[in-house]
Every structure is written in structure tokens, then in C-alpha cells.
TORKOL-4160 file (C-alpha; in steps of 0.2 Angstrom, whole numbers, padded with zeros to 4 digits, m for minus):
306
<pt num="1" X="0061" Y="m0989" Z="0437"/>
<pt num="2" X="0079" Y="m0981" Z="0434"/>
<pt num="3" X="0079" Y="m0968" Z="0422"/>
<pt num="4" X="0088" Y="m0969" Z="0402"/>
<pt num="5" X="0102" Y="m0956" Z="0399"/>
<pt num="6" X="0089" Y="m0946" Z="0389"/>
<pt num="7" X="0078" Y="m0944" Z="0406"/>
<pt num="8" X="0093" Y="m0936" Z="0414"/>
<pt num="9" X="0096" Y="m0925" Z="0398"/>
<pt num="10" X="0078" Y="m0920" Z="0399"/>
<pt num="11" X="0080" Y="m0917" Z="0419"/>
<pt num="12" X="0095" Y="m0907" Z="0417"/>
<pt num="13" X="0089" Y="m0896" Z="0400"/>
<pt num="14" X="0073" Y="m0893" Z="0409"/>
<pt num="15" X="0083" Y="m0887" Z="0424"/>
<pt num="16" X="0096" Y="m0875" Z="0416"/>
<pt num="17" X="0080" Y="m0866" Z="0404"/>
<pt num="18" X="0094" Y="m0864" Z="0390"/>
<pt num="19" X="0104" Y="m0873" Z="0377"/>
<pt num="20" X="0120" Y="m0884" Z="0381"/>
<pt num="21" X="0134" Y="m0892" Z="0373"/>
<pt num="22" X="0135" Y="m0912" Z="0374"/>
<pt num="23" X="0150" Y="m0907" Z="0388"/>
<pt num="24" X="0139" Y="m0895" Z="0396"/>
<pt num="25" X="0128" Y="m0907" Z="0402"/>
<pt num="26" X="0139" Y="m0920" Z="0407"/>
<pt num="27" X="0144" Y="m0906" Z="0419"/>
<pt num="28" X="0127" Y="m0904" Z="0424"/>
<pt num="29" X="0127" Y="m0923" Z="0427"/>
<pt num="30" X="0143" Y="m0927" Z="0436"/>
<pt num="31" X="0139" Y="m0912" Z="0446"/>
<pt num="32" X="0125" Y="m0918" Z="0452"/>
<pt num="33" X="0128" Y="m0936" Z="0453"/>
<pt num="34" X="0112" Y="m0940" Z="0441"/>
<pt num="35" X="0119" Y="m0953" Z="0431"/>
<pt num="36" X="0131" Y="m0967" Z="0432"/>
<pt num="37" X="0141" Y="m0970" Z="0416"/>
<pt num="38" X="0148" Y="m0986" Z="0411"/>
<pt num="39" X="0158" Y="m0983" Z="0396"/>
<pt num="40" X="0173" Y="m0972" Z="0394"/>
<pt num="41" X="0167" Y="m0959" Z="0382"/>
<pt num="42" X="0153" Y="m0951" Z="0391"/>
<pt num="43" X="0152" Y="m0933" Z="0385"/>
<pt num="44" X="0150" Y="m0942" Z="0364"/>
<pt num="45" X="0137" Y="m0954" Z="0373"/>
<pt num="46" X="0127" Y="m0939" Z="0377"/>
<pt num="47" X="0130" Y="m0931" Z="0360"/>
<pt num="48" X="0125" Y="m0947" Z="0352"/>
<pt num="49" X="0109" Y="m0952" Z="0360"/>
<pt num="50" X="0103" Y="m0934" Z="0357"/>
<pt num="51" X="0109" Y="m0938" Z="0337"/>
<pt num="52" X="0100" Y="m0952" Z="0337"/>
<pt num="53" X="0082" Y="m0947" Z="0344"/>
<pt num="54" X="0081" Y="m0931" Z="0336"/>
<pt num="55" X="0085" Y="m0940" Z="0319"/>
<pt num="56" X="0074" Y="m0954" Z="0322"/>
<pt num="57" X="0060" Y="m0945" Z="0328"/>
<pt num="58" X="0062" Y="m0929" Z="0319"/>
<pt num="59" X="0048" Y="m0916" Z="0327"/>
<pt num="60" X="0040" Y="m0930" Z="0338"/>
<pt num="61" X="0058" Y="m0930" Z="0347"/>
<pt num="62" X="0056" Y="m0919" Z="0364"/>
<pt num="63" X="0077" Y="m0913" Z="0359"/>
<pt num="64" X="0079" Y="m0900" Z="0345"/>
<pt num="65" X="0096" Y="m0894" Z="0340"/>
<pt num="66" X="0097" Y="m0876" Z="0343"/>
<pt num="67" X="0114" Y="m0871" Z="0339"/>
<pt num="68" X="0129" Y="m0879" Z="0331"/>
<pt num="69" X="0132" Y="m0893" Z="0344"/>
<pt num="70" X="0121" Y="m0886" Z="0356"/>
<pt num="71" X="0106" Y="m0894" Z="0362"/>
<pt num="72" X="0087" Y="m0890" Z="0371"/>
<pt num="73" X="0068" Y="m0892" Z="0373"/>
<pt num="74" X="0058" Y="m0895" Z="0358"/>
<pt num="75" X="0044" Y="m0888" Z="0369"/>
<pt num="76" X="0055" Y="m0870" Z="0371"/>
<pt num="77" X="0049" Y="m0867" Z="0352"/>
<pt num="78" X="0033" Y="m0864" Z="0357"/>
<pt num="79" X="0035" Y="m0856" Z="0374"/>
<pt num="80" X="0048" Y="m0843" Z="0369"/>
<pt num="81" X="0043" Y="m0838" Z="0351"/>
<pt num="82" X="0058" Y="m0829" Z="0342"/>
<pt num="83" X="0070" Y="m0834" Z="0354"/>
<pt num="84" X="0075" Y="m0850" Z="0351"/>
<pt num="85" X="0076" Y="m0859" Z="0331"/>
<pt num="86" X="0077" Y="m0875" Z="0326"/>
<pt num="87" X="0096" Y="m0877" Z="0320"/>
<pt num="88" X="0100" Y="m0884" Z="0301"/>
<pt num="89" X="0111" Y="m0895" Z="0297"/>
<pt num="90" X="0125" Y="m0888" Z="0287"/>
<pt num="91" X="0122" Y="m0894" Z="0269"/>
<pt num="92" X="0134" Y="m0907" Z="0259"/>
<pt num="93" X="0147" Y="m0902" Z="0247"/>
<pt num="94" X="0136" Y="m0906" Z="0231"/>
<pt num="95" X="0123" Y="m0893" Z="0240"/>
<pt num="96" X="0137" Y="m0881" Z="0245"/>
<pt num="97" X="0142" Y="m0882" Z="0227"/>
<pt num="98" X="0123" Y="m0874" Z="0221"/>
<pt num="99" X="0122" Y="m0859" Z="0233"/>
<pt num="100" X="0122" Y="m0842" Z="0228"/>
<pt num="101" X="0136" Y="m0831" Z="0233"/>
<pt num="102" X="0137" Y="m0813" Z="0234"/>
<pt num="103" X="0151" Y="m0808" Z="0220"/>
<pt num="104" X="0160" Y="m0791" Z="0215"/>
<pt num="105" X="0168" Y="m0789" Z="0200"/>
<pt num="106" X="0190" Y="m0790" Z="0202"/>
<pt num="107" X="0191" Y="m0774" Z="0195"/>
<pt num="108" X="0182" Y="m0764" Z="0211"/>
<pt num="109" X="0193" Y="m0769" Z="0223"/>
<pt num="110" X="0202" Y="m0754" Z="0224"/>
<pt num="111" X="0188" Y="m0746" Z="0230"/>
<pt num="112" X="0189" Y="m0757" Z="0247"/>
<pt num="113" X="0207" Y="m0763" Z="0249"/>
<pt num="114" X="0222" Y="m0753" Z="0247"/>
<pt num="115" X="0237" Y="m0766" Z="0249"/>
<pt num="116" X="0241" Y="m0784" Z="0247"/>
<pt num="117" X="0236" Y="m0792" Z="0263"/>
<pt num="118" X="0226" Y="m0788" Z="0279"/>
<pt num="119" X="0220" Y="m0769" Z="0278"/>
<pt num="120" X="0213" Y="m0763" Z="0293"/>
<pt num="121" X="0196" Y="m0752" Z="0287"/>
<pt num="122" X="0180" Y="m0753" Z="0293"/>
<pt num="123" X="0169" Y="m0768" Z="0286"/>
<pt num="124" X="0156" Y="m0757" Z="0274"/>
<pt num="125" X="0140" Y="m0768" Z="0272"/>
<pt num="126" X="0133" Y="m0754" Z="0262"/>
<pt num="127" X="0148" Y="m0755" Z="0251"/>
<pt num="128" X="0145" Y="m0774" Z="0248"/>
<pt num="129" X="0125" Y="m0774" Z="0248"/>
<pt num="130" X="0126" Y="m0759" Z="0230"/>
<pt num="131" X="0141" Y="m0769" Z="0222"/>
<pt num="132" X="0137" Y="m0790" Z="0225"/>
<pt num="133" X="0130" Y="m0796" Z="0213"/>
<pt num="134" X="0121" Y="m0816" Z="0215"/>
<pt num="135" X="0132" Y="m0829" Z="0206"/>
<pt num="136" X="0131" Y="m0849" Z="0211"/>
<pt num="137" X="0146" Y="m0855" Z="0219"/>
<pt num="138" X="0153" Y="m0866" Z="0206"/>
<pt num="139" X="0152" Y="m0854" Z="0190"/>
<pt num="140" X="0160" Y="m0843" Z="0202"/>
<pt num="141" X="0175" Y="m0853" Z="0208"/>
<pt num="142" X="0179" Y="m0854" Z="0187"/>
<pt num="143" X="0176" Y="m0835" Z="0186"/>
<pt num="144" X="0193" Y="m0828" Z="0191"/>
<pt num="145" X="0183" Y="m0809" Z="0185"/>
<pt num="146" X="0175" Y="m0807" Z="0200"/>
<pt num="147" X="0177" Y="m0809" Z="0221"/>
<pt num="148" X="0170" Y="m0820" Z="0232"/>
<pt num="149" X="0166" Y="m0817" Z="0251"/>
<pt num="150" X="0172" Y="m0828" Z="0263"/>
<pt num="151" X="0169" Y="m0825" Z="0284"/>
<pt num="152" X="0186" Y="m0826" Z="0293"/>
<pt num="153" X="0188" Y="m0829" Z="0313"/>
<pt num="154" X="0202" Y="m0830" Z="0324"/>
<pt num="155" X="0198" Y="m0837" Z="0338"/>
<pt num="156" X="0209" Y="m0835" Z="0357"/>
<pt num="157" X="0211" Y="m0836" Z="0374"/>
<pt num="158" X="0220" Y="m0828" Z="0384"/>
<pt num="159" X="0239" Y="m0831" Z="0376"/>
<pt num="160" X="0231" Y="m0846" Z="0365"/>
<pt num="161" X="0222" Y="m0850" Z="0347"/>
<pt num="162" X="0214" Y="m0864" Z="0341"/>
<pt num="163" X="0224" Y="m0869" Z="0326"/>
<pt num="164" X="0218" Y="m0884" Z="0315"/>
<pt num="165" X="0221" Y="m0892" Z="0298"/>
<pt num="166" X="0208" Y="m0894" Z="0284"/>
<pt num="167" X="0205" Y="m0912" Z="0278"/>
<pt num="168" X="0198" Y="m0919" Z="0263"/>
<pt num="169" X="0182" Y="m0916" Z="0266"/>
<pt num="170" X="0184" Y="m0900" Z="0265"/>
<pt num="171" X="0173" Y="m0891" Z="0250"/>
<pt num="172" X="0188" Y="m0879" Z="0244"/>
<pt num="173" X="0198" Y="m0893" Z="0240"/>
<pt num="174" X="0215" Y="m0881" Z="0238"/>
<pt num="175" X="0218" Y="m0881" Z="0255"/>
<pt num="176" X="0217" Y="m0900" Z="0259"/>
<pt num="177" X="0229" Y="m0905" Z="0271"/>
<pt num="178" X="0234" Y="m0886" Z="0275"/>
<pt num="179" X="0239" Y="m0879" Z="0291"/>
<pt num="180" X="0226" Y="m0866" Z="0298"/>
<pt num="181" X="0222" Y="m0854" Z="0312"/>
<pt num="182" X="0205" Y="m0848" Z="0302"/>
<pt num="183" X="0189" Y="m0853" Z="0303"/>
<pt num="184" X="0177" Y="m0846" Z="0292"/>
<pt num="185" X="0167" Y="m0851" Z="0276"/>
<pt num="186" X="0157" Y="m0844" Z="0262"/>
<pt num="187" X="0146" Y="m0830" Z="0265"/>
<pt num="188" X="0128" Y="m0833" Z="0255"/>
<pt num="189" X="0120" Y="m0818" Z="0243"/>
<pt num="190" X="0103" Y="m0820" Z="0254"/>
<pt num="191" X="0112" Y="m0814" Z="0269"/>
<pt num="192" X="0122" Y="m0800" Z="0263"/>
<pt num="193" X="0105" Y="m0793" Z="0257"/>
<pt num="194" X="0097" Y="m0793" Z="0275"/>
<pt num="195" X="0090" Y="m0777" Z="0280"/>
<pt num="196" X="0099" Y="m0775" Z="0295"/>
<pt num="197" X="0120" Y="m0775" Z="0295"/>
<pt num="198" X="0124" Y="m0792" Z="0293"/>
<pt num="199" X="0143" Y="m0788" Z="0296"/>
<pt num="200" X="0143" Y="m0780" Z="0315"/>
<pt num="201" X="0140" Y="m0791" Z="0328"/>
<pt num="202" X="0132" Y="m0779" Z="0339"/>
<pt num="203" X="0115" Y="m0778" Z="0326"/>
<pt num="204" X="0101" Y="m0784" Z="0326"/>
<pt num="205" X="0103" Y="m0798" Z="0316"/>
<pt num="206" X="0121" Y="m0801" Z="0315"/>
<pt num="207" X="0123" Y="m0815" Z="0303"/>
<pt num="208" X="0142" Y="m0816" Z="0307"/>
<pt num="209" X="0139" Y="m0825" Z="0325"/>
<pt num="210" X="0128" Y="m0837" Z="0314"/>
<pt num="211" X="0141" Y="m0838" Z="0305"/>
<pt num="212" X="0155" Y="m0841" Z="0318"/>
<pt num="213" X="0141" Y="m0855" Z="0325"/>
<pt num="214" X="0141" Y="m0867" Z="0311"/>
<pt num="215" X="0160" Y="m0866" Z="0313"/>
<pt num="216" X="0162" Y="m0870" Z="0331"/>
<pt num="217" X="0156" Y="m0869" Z="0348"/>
<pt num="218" X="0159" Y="m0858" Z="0361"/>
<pt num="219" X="0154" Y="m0848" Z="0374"/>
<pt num="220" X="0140" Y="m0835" Z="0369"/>
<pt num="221" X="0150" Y="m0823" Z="0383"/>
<pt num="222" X="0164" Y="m0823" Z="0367"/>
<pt num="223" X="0168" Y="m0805" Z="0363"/>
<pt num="224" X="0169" Y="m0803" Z="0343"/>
<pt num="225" X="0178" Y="m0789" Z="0335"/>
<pt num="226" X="0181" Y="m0784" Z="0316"/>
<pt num="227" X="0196" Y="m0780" Z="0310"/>
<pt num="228" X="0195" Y="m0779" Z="0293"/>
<pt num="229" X="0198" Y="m0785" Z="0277"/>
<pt num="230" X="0210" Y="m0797" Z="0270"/>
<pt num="231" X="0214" Y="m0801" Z="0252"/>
<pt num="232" X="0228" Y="m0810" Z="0244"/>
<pt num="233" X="0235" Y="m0811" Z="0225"/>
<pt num="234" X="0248" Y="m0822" Z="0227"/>
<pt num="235" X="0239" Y="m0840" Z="0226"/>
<pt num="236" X="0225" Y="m0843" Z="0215"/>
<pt num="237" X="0211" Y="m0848" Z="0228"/>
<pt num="238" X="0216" Y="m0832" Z="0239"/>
<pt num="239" X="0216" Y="m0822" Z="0226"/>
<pt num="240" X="0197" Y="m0828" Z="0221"/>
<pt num="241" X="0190" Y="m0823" Z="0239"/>
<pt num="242" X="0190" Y="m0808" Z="0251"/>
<pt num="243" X="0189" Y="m0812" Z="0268"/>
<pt num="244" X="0178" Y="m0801" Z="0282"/>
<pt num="245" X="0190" Y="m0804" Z="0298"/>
<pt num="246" X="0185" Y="m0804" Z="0316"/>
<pt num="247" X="0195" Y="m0809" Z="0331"/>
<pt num="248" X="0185" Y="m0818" Z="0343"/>
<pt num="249" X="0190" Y="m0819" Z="0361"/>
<pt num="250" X="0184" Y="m0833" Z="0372"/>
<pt num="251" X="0180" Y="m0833" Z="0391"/>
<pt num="252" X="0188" Y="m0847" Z="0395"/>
<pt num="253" X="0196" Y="m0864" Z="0387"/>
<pt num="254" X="0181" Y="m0875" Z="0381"/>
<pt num="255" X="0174" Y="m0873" Z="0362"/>
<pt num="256" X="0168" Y="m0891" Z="0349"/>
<pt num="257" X="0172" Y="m0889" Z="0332"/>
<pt num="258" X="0157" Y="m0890" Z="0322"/>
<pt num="259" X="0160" Y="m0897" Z="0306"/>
<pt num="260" X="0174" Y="m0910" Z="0313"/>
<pt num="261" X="0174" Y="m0919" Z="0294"/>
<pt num="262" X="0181" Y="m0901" Z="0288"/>
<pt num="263" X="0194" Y="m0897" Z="0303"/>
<pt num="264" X="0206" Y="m0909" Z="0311"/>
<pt num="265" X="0217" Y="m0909" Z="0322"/>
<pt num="266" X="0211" Y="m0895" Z="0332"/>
<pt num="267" X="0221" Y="m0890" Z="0348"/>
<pt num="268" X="0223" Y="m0872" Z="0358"/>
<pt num="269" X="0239" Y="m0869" Z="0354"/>
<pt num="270" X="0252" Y="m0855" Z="0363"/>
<pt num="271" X="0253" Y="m0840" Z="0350"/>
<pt num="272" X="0272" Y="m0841" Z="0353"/>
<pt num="273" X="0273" Y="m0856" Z="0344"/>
<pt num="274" X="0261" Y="m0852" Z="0327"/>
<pt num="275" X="0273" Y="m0836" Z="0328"/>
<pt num="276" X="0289" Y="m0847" Z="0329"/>
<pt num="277" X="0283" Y="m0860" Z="0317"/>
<pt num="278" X="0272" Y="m0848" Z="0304"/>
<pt num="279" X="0280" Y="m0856" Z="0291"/>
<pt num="280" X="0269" Y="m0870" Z="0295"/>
<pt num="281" X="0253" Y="m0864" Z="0291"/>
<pt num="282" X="0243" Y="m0855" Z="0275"/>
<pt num="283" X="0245" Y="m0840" Z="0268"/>
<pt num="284" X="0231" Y="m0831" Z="0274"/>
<pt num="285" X="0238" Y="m0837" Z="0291"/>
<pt num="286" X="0253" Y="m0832" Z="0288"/>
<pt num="287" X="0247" Y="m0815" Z="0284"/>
<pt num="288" X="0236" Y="m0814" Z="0303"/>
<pt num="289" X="0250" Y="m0820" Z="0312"/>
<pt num="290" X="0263" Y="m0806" Z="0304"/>
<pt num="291" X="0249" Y="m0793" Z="0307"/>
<pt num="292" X="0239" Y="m0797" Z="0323"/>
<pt num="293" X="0245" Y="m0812" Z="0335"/>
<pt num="294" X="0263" Y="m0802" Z="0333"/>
<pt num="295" X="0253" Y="m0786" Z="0339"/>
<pt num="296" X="0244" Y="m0795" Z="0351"/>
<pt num="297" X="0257" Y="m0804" Z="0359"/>
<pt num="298" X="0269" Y="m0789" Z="0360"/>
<pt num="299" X="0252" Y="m0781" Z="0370"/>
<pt num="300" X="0251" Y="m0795" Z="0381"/>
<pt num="301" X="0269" Y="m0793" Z="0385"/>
<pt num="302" X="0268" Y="m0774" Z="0387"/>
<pt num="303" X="0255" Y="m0777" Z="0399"/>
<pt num="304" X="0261" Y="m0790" Z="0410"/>
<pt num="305" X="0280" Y="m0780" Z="0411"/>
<pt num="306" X="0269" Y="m0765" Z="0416"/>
């Protein structure tokens, strides 16, 4: 009997031993001839039918979502204990809404950040661990008193960014429609509070590559680096977040946005042109563009003359 496209799935998951995108295992497939597909979307065919079983099935499906768009064996959650977990869905709006973020009262930013803008210090989880204090996300977007964390990545290749433009769907509903070359989203109180840094992606348990998984997916070769803290006065919803920023370099040109609802238009776009055109894109953008795809392009430029 000719096998279904989830056969085939199965096949190739139980091949490679680790967890792949929906294009991933296309590659697999039309690599090794495996499967004939008729229609003309097959990578969202894959990503589909893997939807649908795991939805419908729930634990009785032999698919589990692992990561943000990535996909295994059910059956590896039991062979490689602490390994591999079961991925959660990102919550909806209403949810998002209820969480409970870590906040700093206004008046100790001084402590942390010495000028409008991006100031590059050292990320201090210790700092943000004595003075956060837990507040639910929708007192505190009325509460202009106190700070909210927000994780910031900007993500390359090579002499390219992804760039992007929130929608509607957006929870922060200020920056509907806006221009973008962050990624990035609110940081919870549980987090900040793990006993290990949550901050440096080298620890233990580095919360911030979670955090940069729920956002989009690429490949876990990606080299992430801090680079400090950015905080803005001059607009109302900057001025009620800090962001943590890393720069996140990828190993070559395939990612999947994760939350597509919350960015559109997504495209790898040459650093030359979000230079030329900043004048296109938020504020916070803005501020990365002047202070590191400038450095960055000038160090790419250096190098290549040299």
C-alpha cells in the first residue's frame, strides 16, 4: 500500500533523530525522492498535516512539537528525558494580557542606563532579579511609574536582516502597521527569577534562546551575542519598556517566523537599504540602525577592502 505524507514524515523524523522545520523535511523528502507531491505548496502541506494530527490527537498523535515551528517524535520524550519538551503554544492576546511581568520602578533607571538610547553595558541579571518586582501586564501598561522588560533581537546574515512590519494582531497595539527590524516580546516575572542567569546565552538555562524560539526559526548553529540595553523617552510605549538586546547571527539564509499573525511582511533585506531608508522604520529601529548595522556595515567593509 503506498504510504500517506505523514508515513514519510515519520520515515524521515526517525532517520535524522532530531527536530526539523516543515522545510527541513521537505529537503529530506525531495532529497531522497520519498514522496511525490501533487500540489504546489508542499513545504505548508507538511506543516499542515503535522497541525492537524497533533491537534486532533493531542498525546495519542506519534508528532509533538518541540520547538517554535519545529517538529519530532512523540516517542523521543520518553527515550531522551530532559532533552526534548513538548512545545506550548504561545498564548492569545486576552492571556498575554494576564501574565505577570517583571517591573522596576522609573525612578532606578539611572542605576542601569546612562543616556537616551542604546547604551552598551553588560546585561546584569543580578541587578534585575533584587529590583523587579511582579505586576500583571495590563496594570502595568497603565502604570507609566514603573519599566517593563521587553527581549530585543536583531537578527543577520551575512550583509543582511530580517526586517518586518507588525500587524494588527499584534498585542502592543502602538506599533500596529509599524516598520521593524526587532523581534522580541515580553519577558515574564517567572523567568527572571530562575536560578540560573536567564540573560546570557551561554548558561545553563538561557531563557533568551527560548525567547528568540517563540519569535522565529532558525538554525540552532545561530551565534547570539548581547549587547546591551536600550531605552527610549521620546514615545510613550518606548518609554514604558527596556529592551535586553542581543544580535543574533545566522548560518546561512533559511529562518520561519513564528508568530506570522504578529509579523508580516518579513523579507532578508541588504543592511544598506534599512541604512538608507531608516526613516522608514520605528524608533527603537531607528536607534540599532544609527548605533550597530552602521558599525557593522562599516566592519564589513573594512574587512573586505583589507
Amino acid at each position: 500500500m503506498e504510504k500517506s505524507l505523514l508515513d514519510i514524515i515519520y520515515i524521515v523524523l526517525e532517520q535524522v533523530q532530531k527536530p526539523l522545520t516543515a522545510e527541513a523535511i521537505l529537503r529530506e523528502i525531495e532529497s531522497n525522492n520519498l514522496y511525490d507531491f501533487t500540489g504546489k505548496t508542499p513545504k505548508t502541506a507538511i506543516r499542515a498535516r503535522l497541525a492537524e494530527n497533533i491537534d486532533q490527537l493531542g498525546s495519542a498523535s506519534v508528532f509533538v512539537r518541540l520547538q517554535k515551528g519545529a517538529f519530532g517524535l512523540r516517542k523521543w520524550l520518553n527515550d531522551s528525558p530532559g532533552k526534548y519538551k513538548e512545545y506550548e503554544a504561545k498564548k492569545k492576546r486576552n492571556q498575554l494580557m494576564d501574565e505577570y511581568l517583571p517591573v522596576f520602578k522609573r525612578n532606578l533607571l539611572p542605576q542601569i542606563v546612562s543616556i537616551n538610547g542604546l547604551n552598551e553595558v553588560p546585561i546584569d541579571s543580578n541587578w534585575f532579579k533584587e529590583n523587579c518586582t511582579p505586576m500583571i501586564r495590563h496594570e502595568a501598561e497603565e502604570d507609566y511609574s514603573v519599566v517593563q522588560l521587553i527581549s530585543v533581537f536583531i537578527i543577520i546574515f551575512e550583509d543582511k536582516i530580517i526586517t518586518h512590519t507588525r500587524s494588527a494582531k499584534a498585542p502592543e497595539s502602538r506599533l500596529h502597521g509599524e516598520r521593524s527590524i526587532v523581534f522580541g516580546g515580553h519577558i515574564t516575572y517567572e523567568e527572571v527569577n530562575s536560578l540560573f542567569d536567564p540573560f546570557d546565552p551561554e548558561s545553563t538555562h538561557p531563557f533568551i534562546k527560548r525567547e528568540l524560539e517563540e519569535e522565529i526559526t532558525i538554525s540552532p548553529d545561530s551565534v547570539m551575542k548581547p549587547i546591551g540595553l536600550l531605552y527610549d523617552s521620546t514615545r510613550d510605549v518606548s518609554s514604558q519598556h527596556l529592551g535586553l538586546v542581543y544580535l543574533v547571527e545566522m548560518i546561512n539564509e533559511d529562518y520561519e517566523i513564528g508568530e506570522k499573525g504578529y509579523h508580516i511582511n518579513d523579507e532578508l533585506t541588504h543592511i544598506s537599504d534599512v541604512i538608507k531608508n531608516k526613516t522608514d522604520y520605528e524608533n527603537w529601529s531607528v536607534e540599532l540602525i544609527d548605533k550597530v548595522l552602521k558599525q557593522a556595515s562599516s566592519t564589513k567593509k573594512n574587512n573586505k577592502d583589507n
